[in-house]
N, C-alpha and C positions, 0 to 999 in steps of 0.2 A: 623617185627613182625606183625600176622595179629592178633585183637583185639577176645579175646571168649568173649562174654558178658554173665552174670548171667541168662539169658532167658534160656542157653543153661542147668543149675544147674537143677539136678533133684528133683522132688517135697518133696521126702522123707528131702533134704538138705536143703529146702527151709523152710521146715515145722519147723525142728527144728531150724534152725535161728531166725523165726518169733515167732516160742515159748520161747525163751531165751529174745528177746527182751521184749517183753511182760511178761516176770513176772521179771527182774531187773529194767523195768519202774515200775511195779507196787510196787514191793517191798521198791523202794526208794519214791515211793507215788507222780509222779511225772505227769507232765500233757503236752499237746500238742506232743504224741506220735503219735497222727495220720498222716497218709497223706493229702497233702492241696494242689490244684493245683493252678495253676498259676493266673485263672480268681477270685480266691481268695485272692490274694496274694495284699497289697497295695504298688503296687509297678506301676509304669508308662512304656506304652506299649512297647515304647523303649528299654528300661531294661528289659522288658520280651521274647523279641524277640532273645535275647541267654542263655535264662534260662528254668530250667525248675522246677516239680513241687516239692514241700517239702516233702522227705520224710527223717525218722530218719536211718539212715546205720546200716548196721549189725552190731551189737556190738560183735558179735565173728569176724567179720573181722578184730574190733579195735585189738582185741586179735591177729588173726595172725598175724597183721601189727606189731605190737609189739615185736613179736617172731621175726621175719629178722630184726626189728631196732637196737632193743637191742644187738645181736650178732655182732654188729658192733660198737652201738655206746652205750654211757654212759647220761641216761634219764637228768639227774639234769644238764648238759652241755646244755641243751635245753629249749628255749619258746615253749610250746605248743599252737599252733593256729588253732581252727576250723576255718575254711574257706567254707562259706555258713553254719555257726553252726545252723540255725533253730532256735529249742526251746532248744536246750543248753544240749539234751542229752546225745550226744555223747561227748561233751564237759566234763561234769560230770562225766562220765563213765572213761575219761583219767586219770581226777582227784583222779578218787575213787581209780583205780588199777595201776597207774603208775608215776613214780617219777620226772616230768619233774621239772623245777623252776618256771613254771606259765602256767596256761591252762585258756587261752582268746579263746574269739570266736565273729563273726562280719559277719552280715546278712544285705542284704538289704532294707527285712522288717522291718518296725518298730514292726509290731502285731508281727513276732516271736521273735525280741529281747525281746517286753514286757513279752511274755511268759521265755523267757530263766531267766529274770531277776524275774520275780514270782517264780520260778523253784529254782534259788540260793537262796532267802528267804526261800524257804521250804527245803532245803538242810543243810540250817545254821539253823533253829529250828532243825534238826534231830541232833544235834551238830555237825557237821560238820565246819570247818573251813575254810569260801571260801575269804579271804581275798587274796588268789592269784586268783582267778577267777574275770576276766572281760567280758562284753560285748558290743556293740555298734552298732549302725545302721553304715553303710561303703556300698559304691558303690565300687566292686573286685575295677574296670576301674581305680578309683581314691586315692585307700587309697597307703599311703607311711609308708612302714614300719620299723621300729627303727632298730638304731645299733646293733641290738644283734642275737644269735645263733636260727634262728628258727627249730623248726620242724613243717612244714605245714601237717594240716590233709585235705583233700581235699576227699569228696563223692560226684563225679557228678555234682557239681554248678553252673557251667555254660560250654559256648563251647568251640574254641578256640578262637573265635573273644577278648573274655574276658578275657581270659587264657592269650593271648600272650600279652593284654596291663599290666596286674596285674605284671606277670615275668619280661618283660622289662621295665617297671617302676621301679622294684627294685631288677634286675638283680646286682648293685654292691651290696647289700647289703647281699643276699642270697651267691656270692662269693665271698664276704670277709670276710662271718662269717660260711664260709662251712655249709651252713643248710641245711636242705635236706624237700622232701614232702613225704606222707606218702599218698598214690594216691590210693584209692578203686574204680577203675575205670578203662577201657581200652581209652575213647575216645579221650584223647590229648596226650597220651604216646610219638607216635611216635614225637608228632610235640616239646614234654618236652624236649626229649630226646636231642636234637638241644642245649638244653641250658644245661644240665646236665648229669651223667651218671649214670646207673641201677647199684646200688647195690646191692639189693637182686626183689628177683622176685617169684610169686605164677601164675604160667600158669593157675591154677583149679578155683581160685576163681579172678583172674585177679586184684592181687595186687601188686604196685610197690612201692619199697624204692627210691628214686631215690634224686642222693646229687649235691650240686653244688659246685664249687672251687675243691681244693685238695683234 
């Protein structure tokens, strides 16, 4: 499979993306929408060296991604996990339109979790009820994740150097609870693919469902 990246997405598509994201950020009156690169980021240069910079994912992507999971799989049978969540947007956005049993998210910034976690106070004043919503500071490299059914949201977080220690650290756990990643990105596909198999697939905006075990 050779990777299309979103460069190649025409303006007119781009346009209305960047406009949907910006008025469901502002409508839920939410903050740290912007892009942050990495010489901003408090993070250690180490850790920067297979990262890259903060930005919030198309939230009509979340939507597509959604459309191929759902046809498949059944939301409330799953954890939701942002993976590189930021400021907790796209996090929130799971939350607002989609049925999982929890939508966590874990950055390795501390200033974006702080925002993600300013973000869920102002989500729980609008009455919202984020008592299944979590966040944390978490290095991908090092965190181990719980016995249970994920579905991984993954926008571009890091490369594969990252990618393949985060998987194969908890390669039994994702095949024992058949979870799957929900991938808005082409760059580790082919190397994912090694560990799991494409379930559904968007060529135009280069989205992969992609499950592991059975």
């Amino acid at each position: 499979m050779k990777p299309k990246h979103n460069n190649e997405i025409n303006d007119d598509i781009r346009k209305e993306n960047e406009k949907f994201n910006k008025q469901w950020i502002a409508d839920n009156k939410l903050i740290g929408g912007d892009t942050v690169s990495l010489d901003e980021l408090d993070v250690s240069s180490e850790v920067k060296k297979d990262s890259v910079l903060f930005m919030v994912a198309w939230l009509k992507n979340i939507e597509r991604l959604c459309e191929m999971f759902c046809s498949e799989f059944d939301y409330k049978s799953f954890s939701l996990l942002d993976v590189g969540c930021g400021s907790g947007i796209s996090t929130f956005f799971f939350h607002q339109k989609y049925n999982f049993d929890r939508c966590d998210g874990f950055d390795f910034s501390a200033n974006l979790i702080e925002l993600a976690n300013m973000n869920k106070k102002i989500i729980n004043r609008n009455g919202v009820d984020t008592s299944s919503i979590s966040f944390e500071i978490a290095n991908a490299k090092q965190i181990k994740l719980q016995d249970k059914r994920y579905a991984l949201f993954m926008f571009n977080p890091f490369g594969w150097e990252t990618m393949s220690e985060f998987v194969s650290n908890n390669i039994e756990v994702l095949q024992k609870n058949n979870s799957v990643i929900l991938y808005a990105n082409d760059i580790c596909v082919g190397n994912l693919l090694e560990y799991g198999r494409m379930v559904k697939r968007d060529d135009f905006f280069n989205l992969s469902v992609i499950a592991f075990g059975d």
